[in-house]
TORVEX-340907 format. One record per residue: residue number from 1; residue in one letter; z, y negated, x of N, C-alpha, C, O in turn. Coordinates in pm, 1 decimal. Last residue first. Example, Ala and Ser with C-alpha at 12.3 -4.5 7.8 and 13.67 -1.06 7.14 Angstrom:
2
<2,S,<708.0,225.0,1285.0>,<714.0,106.0,1367.0>,<787.0,-3.0,1290.0>,<803.9,-113.8,1340.9>>
<1,A,<780.0,569.0,1319.0>,<780.0,450.0,1230.0>,<780.0,330.0,1320.0>,<846.5,331.9,1423.6>>
REM end
This chain:
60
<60,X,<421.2,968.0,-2992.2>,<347.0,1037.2,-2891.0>,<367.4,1096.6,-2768.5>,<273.2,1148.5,-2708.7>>
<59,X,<705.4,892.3,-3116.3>,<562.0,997.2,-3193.6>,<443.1,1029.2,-3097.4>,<368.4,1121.2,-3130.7>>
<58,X,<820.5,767.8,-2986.8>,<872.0,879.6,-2991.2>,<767.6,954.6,-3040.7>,<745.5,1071.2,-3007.8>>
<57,X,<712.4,527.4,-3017.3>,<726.9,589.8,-2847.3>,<745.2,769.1,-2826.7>,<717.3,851.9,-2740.0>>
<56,X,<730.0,460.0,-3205.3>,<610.4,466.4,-3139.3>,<613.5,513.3,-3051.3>,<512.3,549.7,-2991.4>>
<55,X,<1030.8,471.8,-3287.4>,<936.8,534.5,-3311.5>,<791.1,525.9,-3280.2>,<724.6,604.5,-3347.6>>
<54,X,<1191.4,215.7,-3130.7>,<1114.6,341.1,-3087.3>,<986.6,472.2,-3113.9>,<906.7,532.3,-3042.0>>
<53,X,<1214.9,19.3,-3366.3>,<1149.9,-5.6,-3235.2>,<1132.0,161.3,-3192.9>,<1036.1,218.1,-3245.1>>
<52,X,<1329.6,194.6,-3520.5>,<1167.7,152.6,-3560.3>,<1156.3,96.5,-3468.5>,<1035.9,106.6,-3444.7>>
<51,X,<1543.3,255.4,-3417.1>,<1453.7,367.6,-3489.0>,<1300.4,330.2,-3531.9>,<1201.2,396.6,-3561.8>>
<50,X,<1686.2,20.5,-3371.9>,<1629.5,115.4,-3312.7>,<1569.5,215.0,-3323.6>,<1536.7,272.9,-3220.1>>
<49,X,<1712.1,-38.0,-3634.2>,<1621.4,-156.2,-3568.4>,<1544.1,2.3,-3444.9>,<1433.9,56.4,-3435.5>>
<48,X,<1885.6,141.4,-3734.4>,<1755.9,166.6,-3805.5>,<1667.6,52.4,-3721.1>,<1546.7,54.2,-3744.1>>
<47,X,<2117.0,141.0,-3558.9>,<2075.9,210.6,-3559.9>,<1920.7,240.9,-3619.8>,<1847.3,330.1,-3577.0>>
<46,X,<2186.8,-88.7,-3659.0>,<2135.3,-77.9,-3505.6>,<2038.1,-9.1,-3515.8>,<1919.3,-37.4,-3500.2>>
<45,X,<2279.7,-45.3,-3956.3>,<2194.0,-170.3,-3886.8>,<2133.9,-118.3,-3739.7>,<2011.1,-117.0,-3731.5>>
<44,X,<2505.9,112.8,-3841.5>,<2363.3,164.9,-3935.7>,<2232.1,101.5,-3969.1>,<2123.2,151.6,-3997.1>>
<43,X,<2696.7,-38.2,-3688.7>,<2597.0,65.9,-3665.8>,<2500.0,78.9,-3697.7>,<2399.5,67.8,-3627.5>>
<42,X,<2723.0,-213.4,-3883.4>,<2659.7,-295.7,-3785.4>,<2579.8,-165.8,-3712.5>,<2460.5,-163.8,-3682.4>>
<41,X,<2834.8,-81.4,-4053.3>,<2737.9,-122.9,-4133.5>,<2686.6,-196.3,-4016.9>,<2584.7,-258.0,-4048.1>>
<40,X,<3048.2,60.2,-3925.0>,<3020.3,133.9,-3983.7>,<2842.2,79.0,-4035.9>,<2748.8,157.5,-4052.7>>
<39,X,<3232.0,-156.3,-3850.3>,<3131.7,-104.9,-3749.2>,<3043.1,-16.0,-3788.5>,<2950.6,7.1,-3710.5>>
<38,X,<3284.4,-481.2,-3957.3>,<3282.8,-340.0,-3984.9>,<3197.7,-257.2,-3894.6>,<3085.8,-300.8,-3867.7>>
<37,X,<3325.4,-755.6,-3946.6>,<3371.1,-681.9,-3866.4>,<3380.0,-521.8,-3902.8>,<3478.3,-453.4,-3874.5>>
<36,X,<3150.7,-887.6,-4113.1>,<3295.1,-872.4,-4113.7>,<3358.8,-747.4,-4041.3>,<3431.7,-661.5,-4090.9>>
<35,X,<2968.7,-998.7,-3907.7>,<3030.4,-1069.2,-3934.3>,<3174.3,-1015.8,-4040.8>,<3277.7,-1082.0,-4048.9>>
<34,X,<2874.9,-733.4,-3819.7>,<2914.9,-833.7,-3722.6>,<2983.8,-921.3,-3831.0>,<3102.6,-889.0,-3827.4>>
<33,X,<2747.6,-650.3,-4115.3>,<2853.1,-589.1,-4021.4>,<2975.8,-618.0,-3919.8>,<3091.7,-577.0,-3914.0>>
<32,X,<2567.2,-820.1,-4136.8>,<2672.4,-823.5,-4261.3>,<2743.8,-720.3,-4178.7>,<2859.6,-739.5,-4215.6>>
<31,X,<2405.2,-757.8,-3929.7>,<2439.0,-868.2,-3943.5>,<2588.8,-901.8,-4025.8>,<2682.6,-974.8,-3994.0>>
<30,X,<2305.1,-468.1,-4003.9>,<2341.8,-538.1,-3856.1>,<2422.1,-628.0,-3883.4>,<2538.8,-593.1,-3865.3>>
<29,X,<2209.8,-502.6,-4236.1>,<2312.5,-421.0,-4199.6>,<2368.2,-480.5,-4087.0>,<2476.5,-539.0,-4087.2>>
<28,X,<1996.6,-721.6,-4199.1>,<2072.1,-728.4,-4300.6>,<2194.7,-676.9,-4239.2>,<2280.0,-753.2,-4193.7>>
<27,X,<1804.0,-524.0,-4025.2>,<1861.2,-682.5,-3969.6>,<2017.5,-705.2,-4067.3>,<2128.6,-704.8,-4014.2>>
<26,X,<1791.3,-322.3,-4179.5>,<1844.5,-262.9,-4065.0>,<1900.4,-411.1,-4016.5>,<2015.8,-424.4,-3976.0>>
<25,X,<1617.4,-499.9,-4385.6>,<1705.9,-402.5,-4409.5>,<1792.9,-357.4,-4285.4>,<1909.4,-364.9,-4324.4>>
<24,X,<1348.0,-579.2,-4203.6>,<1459.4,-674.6,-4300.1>,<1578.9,-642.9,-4305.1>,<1664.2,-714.5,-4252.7>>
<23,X,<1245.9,-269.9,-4109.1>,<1356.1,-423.2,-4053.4>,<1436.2,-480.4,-4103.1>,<1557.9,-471.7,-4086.9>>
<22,X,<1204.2,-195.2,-4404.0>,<1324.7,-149.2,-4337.6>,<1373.2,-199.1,-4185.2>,<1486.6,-184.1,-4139.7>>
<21,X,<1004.7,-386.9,-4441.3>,<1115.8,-393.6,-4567.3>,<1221.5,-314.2,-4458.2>,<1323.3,-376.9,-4428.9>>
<20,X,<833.2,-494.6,-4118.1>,<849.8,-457.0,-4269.5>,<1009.8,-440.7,-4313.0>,<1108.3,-470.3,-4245.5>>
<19,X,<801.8,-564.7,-3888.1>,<857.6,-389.3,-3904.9>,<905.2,-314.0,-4001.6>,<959.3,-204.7,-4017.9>>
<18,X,<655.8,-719.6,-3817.2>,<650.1,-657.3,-3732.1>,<760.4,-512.3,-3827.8>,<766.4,-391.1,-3807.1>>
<17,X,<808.5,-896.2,-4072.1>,<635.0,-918.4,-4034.3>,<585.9,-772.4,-3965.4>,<500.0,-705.6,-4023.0>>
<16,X,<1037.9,-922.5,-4068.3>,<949.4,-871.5,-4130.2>,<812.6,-859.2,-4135.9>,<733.0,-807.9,-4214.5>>
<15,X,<1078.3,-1002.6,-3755.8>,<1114.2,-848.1,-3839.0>,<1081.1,-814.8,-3936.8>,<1074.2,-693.1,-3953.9>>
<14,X,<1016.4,-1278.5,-3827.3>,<909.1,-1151.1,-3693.6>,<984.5,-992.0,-3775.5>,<925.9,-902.3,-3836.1>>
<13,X,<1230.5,-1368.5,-4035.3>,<1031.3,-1364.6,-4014.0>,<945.9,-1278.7,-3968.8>,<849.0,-1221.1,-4018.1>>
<12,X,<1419.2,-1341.0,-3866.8>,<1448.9,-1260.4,-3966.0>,<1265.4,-1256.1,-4040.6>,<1204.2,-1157.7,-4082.3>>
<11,X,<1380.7,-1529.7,-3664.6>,<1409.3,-1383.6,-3628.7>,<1356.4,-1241.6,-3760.0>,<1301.7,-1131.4,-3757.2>>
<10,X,<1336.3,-1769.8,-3813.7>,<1251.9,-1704.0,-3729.3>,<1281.2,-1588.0,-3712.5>,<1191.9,-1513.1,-3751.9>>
<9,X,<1599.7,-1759.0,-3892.8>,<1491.4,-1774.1,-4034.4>,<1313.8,-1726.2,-3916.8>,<1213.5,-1666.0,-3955.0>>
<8,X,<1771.1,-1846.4,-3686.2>,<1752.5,-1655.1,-3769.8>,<1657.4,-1687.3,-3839.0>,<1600.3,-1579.0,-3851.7>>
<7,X,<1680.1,-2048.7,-3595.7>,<1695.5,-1931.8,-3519.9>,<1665.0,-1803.5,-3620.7>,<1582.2,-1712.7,-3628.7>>
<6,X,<1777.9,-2233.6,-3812.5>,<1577.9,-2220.0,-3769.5>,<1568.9,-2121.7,-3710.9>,<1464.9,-2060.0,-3733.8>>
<5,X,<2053.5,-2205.1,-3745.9>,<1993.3,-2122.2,-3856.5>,<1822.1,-2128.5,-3860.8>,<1753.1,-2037.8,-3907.3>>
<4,X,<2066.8,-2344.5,-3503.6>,<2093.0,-2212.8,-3519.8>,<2081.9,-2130.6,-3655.8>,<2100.1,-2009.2,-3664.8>>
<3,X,<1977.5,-2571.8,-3547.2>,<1912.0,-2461.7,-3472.4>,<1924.8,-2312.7,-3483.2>,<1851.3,-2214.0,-3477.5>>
<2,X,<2162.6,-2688.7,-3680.5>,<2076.1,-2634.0,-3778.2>,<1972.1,-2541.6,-3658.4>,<1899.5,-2450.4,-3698.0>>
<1,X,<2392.0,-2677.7,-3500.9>,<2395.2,-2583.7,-3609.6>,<2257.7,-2565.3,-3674.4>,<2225.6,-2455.4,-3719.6>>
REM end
């Protein structure tokens, strides 16, 4: 278990580091989604990770 929280406290680190306040934010959604099972807030989570992973790709 405690690996598995050193896990996210890393994860949740690089996303802010690498993709700032609306990582953090899109991680958050994601997360608080999966765990109560709403799809609505795990979407909108995805959906903004993937929007900032791509947008580099997409702007040129």
């Amino acid at each position: 278990m405690p690996a598995l929280a050193i896990l996210s406290v890393v994860l949740e680190q690089t996303v802010q580091w690498k993709y700032g306040t609306a990582g953090t934010i899109g991680l958050l959604l994601l997360t608080v989604g999966i765990r109560s099972r709403r799809p609505t807030l795990s979407s909108a989570g995805a959906m903004i990770l993937a929007l900032l992973v791509t947008g580099p790709a997409l702007s040129s």
